[in-house]
C-alpha positions as CSV (number, residue, x, y, z in Angstrom):
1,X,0.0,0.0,0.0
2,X,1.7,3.5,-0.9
3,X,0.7,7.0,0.4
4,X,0.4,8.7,-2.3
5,X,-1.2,11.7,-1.7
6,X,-4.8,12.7,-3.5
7,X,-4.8,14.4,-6.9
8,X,-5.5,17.7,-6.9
9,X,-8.0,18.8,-9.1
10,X,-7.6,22.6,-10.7
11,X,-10.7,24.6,-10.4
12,X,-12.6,26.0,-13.0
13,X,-15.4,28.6,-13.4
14,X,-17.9,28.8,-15.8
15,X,-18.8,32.0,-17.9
16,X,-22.9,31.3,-16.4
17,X,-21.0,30.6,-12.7
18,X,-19.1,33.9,-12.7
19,X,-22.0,35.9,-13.8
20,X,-24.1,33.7,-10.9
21,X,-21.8,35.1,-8.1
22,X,-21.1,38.3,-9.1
23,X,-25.2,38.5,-9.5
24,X,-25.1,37.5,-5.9
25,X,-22.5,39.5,-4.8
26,X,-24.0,42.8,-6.0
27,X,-27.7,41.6,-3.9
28,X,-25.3,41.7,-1.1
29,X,-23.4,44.7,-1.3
30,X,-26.9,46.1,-1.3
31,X,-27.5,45.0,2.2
32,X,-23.7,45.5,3.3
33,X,-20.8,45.3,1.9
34,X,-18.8,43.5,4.9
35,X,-21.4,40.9,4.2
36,X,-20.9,40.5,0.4
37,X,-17.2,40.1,1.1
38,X,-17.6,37.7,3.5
39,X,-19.6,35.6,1.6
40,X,-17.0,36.2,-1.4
41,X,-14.2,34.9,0.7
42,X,-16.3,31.5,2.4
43,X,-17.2,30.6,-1.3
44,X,-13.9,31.0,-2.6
45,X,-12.7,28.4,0.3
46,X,-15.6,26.1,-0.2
47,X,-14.9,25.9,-4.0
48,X,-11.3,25.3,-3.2
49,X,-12.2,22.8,-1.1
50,X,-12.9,20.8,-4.3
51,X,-9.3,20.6,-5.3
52,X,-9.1,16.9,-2.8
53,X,-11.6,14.9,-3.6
54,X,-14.5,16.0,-5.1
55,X,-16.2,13.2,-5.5
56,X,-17.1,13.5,-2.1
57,X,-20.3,15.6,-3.2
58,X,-23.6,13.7,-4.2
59,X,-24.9,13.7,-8.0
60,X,-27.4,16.6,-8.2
61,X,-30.8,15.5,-9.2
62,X,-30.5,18.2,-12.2
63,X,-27.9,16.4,-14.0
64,X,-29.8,15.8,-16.8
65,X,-30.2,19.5,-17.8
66,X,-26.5,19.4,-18.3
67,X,-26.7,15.8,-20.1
68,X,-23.8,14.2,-18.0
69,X,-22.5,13.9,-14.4
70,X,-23.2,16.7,-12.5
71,X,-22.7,16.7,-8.8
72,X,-23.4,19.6,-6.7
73,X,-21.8,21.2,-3.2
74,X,-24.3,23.2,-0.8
75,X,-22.4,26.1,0.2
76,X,-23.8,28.4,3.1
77,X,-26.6,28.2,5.6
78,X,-30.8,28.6,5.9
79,X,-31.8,31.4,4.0
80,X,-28.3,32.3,2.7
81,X,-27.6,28.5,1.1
82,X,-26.5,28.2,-2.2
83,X,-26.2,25.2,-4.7
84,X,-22.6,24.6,-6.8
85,X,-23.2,23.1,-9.9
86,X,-19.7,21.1,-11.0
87,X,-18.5,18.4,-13.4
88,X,-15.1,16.4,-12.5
89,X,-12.7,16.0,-15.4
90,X,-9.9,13.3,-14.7
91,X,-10.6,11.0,-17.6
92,X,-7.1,9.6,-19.0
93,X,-5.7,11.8,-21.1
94,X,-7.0,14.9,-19.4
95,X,-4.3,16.7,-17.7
96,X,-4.1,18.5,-15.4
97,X,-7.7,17.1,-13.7
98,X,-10.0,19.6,-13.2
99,X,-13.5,20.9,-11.6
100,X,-15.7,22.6,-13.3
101,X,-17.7,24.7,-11.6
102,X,-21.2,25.4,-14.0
103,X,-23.5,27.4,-11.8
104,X,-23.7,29.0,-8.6
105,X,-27.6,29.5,-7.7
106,X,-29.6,30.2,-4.3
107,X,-31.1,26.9,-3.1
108,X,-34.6,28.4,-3.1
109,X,-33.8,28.8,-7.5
110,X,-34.9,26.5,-9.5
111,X,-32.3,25.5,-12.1
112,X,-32.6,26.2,-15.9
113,X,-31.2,24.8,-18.5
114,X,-29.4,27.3,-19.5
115,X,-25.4,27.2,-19.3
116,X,-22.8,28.2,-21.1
117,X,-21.4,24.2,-21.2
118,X,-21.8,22.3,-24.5
């Protein structure tokens, strides 16, 4: 048995996931600015998070909208939780692996199908 240590995965945003927190983030400066940056810096973390195992998360029922494996990471708390839409790219040949994040949407949103991924 070796001890290798876990891949790391590079993270990815989306055109559509960008636009989804920066949509967010101008709601929050709205009701305070120390409040929107806080919430910038906790998501950054939490996305990070997915660099070690992402796989960890559970397949989001909405997969189907994107037509392929789509697993998703809640990310805050009550009234403030959000749902991160992601794909995991580590088939052979793909280097370096990756996460892609697709969306970033308040858990009380419904999901389109819209997205910027073919």
């Amino acid at each position: 048995m070796t001890d290798e240590p876990a891949p790391r995965y590079a993270i990815e945003l989306s055109g559509s996931a960008e636009a989804d927190i920066d949509s967010h983030i101008f709601y929050l400066l709205g009701i305070s600015p120390d409040l929107a940056g806080t919430w910038e810096q906790d998501l950054r973390r939490t996305l990070d998070s997915l660099e070690v195992f992402p796989r960890r998360c559970p397949a989001a029922p909405e997969g189907s909208v994107f037509g392929r494996d789509v697993r998703q990471l809640l990310f805050g708390r009550g009234k403030n939780m959000c749902r991160v839409f992601f794909v995991v790219r580590d088939e052979p040949g793909e280097h370096p692996p990756a996460v892609r994040i697709l969306r970033v949407i308040h858990a009380s949103r419904r999901l389109s199908d819209q997205s910027d991924e073919p």
